[in-house]
N, C-alpha and C positions, 0 to 999 in steps of 0.2 A: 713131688714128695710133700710139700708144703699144704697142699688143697689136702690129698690123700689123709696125711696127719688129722687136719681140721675137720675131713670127713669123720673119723674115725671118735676124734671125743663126739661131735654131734652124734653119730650112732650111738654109741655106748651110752650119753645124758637119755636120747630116746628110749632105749630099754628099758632104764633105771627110770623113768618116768612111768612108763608102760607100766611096767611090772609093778609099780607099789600101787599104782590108780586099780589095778587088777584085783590086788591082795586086798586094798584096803574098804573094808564095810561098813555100812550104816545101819545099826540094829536097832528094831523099832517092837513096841513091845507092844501087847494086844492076841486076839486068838488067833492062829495059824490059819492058813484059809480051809473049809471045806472039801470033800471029796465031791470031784463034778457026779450029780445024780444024786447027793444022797442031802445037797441043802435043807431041804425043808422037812425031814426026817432031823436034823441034826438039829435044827433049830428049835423043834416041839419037843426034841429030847434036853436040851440044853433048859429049855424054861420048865419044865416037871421038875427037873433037878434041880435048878435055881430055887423054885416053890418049898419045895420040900427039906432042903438042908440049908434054909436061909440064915443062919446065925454063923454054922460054917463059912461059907464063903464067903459071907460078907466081911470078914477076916481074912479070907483068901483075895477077896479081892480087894482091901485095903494094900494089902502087903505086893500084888499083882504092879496096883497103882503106884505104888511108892517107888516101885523097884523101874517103872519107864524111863524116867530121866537119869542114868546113875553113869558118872564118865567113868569108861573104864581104859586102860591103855593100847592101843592097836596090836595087832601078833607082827606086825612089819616095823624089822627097825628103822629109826626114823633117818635114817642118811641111807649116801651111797657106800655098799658094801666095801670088802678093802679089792677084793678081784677087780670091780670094775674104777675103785681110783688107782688102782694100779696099770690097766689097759689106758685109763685118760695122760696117766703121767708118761708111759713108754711113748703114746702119738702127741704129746707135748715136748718129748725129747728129741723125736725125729723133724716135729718144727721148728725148734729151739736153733737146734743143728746145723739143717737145712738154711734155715735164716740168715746164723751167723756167718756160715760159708758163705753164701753169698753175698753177704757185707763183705767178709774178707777179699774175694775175690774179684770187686767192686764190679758185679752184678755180673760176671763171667768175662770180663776182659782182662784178668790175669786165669792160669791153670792155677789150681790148689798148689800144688809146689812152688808157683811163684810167689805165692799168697802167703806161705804161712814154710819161708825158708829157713828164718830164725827159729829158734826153739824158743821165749818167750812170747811170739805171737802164737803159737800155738798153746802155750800155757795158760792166754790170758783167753784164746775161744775156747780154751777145756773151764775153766774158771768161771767164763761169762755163760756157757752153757750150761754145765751145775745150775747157777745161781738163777739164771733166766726158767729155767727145766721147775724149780724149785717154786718158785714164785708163781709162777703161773697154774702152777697142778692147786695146790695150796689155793689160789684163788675161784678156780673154778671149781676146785670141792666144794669149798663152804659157801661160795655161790649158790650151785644147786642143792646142795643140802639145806637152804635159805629160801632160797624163793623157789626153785622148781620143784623140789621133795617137800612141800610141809608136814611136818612131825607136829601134825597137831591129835589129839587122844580120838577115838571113836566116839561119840554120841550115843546114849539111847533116848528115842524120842518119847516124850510121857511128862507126868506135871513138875517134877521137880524136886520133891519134897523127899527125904532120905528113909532107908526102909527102915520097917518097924517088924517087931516081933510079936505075931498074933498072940496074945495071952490065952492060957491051958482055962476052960473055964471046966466044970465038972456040974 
């Protein structure tokens, strides 16, 4: 029962791993690629238009440029959701359990009922299993929510510099 449990937070941290490296992207700013076939059609048509409304864009692309580097904050929250610290605490409960039983039962050479005959020694493995169940979920949450989950912002890649608002010229 003890491995099983420990399999079980390991699965679950790997999901929650999985799943945010899935969601989470790095947007990079510059022209979208081409249609395969129609490159150098797109290219001749892009620099005629360049040519030709060059006061425009060069506004457009001031403002293009400005806007590559701008941290924005990812769509994935940054920790483990409460479903799966809730699945880590239930198989940290059944090791907690599992554990303390067999401390009680000093490693199976009494039965449970020999173990825990009093009703204070069963108070105090209902008590140390709470408090052990508790401690431990708590710590590997904010473990991986620390080092395995980074909650750090998305990036867009580009110079740096904060956007600007092209002026209306007439």
């Amino acid at each position: 029962m003890m491995i099983l449990s420990l399999g079980g937070v390991a699965a679950t941290l790997t999901y929650a791993k999985l799943s945010s490296s899935n969601t989470t992207q790095t947007m990079s700013g510059g022209t979208p690629p081409s249609m395969p076939g129609n490159s150098q059609s797109n290219s001749s048509d892009n620099t005629t238009q360049n040519q030709s409304n060059s006061s425009s864009n060069i506004a457009q692309n001031q403002t293009d440029s400005s806007n590559k580097n701008m941290m924005i904050p990812g769509t994935q929250s940054s920790g483990l959701g409460s479903m799966q610290a809730l699945i880590i605490g239930e198989c940290i409960f059944v090791f907690s359990a599992s554990s303390l039983v067999l401390i009680a039962t000093k490693a199976g050479k009494k039965s449970i009922k020999e173990a825990l005959n009093k009703s204070y020694k069963v108070v105090i493995v209902v008590i140390s299993t709470v408090l052990l169940t508790g401690a431990l979920t708590y710590g590997t949450v904010m473990c991986a929510n620390t080092y395995l989950l980074d909650s750090k912002q998305v990036q867009l890649q580009g110079s740096g510099t904060p956007p600007t608002i092209p002026s209306q010229s007439q």
